[in-house]
C-alpha positions as CSV (number, residue, x, y, z in Angstrom):
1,X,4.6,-1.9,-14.5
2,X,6.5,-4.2,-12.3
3,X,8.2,-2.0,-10.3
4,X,5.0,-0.5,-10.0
5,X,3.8,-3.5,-8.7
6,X,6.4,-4.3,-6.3
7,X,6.8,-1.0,-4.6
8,X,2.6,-1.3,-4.3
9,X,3.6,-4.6,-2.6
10,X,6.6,-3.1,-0.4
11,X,4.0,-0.6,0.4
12,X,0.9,-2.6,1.7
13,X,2.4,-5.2,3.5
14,X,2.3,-6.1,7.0
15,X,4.7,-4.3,9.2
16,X,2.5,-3.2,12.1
17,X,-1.4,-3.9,13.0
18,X,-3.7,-2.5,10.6
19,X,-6.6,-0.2,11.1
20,X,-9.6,-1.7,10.6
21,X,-11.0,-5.6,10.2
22,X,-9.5,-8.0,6.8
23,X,-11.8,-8.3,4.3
24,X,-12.4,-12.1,2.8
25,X,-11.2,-12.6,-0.7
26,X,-11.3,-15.2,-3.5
27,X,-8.9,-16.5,-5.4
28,X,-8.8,-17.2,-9.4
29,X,-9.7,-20.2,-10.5
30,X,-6.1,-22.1,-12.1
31,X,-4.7,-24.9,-11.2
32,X,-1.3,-25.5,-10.1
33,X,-0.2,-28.9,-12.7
34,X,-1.5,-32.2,-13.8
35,X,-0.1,-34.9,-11.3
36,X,-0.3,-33.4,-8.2
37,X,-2.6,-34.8,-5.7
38,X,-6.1,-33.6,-5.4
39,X,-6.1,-32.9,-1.5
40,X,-7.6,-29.7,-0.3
41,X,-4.1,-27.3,1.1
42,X,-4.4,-27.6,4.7
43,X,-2.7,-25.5,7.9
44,X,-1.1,-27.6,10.3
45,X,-0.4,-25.8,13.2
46,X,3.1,-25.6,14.4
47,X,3.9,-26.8,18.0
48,X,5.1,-24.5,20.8
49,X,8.1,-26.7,21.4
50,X,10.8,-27.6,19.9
51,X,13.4,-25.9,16.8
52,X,11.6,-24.8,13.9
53,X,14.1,-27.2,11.8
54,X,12.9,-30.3,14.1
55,X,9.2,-29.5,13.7
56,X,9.8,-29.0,10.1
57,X,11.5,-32.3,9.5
58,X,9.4,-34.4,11.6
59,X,6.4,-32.9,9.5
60,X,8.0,-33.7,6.2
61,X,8.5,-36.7,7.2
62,X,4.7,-37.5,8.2
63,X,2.9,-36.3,4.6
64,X,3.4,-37.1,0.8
65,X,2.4,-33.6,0.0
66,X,4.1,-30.4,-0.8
67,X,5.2,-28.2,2.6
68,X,5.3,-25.1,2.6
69,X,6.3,-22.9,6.3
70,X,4.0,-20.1,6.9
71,X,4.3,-17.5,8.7
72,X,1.7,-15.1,10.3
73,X,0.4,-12.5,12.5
74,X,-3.2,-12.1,13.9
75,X,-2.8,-8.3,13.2
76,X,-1.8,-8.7,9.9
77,X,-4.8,-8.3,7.5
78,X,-3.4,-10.6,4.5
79,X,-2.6,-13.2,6.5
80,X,-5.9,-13.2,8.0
81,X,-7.1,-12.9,5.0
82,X,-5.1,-15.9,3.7
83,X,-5.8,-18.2,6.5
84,X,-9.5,-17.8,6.7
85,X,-10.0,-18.2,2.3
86,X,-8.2,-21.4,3.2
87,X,-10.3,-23.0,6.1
88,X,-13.0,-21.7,3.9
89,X,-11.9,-23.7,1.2
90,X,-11.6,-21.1,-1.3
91,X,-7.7,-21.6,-2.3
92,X,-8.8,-25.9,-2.7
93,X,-8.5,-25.3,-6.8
94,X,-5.3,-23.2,-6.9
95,X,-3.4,-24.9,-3.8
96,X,-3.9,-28.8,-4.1
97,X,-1.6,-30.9,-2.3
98,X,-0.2,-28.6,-0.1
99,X,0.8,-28.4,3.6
100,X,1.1,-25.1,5.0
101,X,2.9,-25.6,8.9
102,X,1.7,-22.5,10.2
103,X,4.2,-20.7,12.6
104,X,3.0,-17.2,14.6
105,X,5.4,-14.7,13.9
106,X,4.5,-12.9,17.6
107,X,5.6,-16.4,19.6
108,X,7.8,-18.4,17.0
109,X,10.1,-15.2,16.3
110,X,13.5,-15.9,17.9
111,X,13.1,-20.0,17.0
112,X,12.4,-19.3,13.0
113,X,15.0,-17.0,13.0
114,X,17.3,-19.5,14.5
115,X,16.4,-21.7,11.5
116,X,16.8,-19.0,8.8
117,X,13.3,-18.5,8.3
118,X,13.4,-15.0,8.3
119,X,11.7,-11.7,6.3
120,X,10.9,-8.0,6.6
121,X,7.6,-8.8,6.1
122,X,4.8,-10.9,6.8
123,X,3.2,-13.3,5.8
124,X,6.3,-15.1,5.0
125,X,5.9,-18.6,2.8
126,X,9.0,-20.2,2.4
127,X,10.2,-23.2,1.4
128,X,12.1,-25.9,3.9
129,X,15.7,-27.5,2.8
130,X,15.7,-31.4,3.4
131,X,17.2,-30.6,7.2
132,X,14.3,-28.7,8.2
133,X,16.0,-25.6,8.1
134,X,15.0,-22.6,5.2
135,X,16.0,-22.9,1.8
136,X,16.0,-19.3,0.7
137,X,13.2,-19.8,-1.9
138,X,10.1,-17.6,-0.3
139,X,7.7,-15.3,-0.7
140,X,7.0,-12.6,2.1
141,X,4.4,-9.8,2.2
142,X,1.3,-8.8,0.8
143,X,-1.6,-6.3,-0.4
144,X,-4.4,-5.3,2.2
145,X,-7.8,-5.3,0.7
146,X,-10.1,-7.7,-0.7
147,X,-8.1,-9.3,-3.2
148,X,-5.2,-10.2,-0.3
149,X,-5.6,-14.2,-0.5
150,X,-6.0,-14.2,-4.3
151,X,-2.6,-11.7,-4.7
152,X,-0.7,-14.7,-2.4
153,X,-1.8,-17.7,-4.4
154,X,-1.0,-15.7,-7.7
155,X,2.7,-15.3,-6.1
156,X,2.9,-19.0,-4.4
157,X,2.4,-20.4,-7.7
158,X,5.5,-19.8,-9.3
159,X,7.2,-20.4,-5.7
160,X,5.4,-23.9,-6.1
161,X,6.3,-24.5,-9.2
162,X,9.9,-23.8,-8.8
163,X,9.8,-26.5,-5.8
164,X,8.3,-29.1,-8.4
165,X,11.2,-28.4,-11.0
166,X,14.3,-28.4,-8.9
167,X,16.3,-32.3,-8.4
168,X,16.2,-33.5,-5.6
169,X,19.0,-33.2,-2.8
């Protein structure tokens, strides 16, 4: 069944521009963990300028909540779908506390790759080491459909969780 569910994954996730228009989705109703700040997730939008690592550090340094770097596409239907059950505040239950620095995969390409933050796929959702730069702990891709935003949560979760677990540097 897993395999199943990972080549279904492979399969449906963005590569090129889809076909037709995303299609909104909601996520489940968990919650992440007792403690964590009760703050809606919010996307900060990454600047033009600048390394990825600088933008990265200088935003870790501005919030006492999670960061995660995202990575999108306007033609890529999960992410749409991901960003907009976000600004909707759909994700506010299963995401609390977190800070997703929202890179464009079409303009930031060459400058996330320069940090390490790359994938095959996108959306990409990683996780930054303490210099800014990527860690290697992410989560890229996703399903097309309506239940794109709740598949990502369900897989940032664990992603999340691992964050919360590991020592600090």
């Amino acid at each position: 069944m897993r395999l199943r569910t990972g080549l279904a994954l492979l399969l449906s996730a963005c590569t090129a521009e889809p076909a037709g228009p995303p299609t909104p989705a909601t996520a489940p109703a968990s919650s992440l963990a007792a403690g964590i700040p009760a703050r809606p997730p919010r996307l900060v939008p990454a600047p033009a300028g600048g390394t990825v690592a600088e933008v990265v550090t200088a935003e870790l340094g501005a919030g006492d909540t999670r960061l995660v770097v995202y990575v999108g596409a306007s033609w890529c239907e999960p992410c749409v779908a991901f960003h907009d059950a976000l600004l909707a505040g759909q994700l506010d239950a299963d995401l609390p506390g977190v800070r997703f620095l929202e890179f464009d995969l079409d303009r930031d390409k060459a400058r996330l790759e320069a940090d390490g933050y790359t994938s095959r796929f996108v959306p990409l959702f990683a996780l930054p080491g303490p210099d800014g730069r990527a860690s290697g702990r992410q989560i890229q891709g996703g399903v097309k459909g309506a239940g794109a935003a709740a598949n990502l949560v369900l897989r940032l979760q664990p992603l999340l969780a691992s964050e919360r677990e590991r020592p600090p540097a």
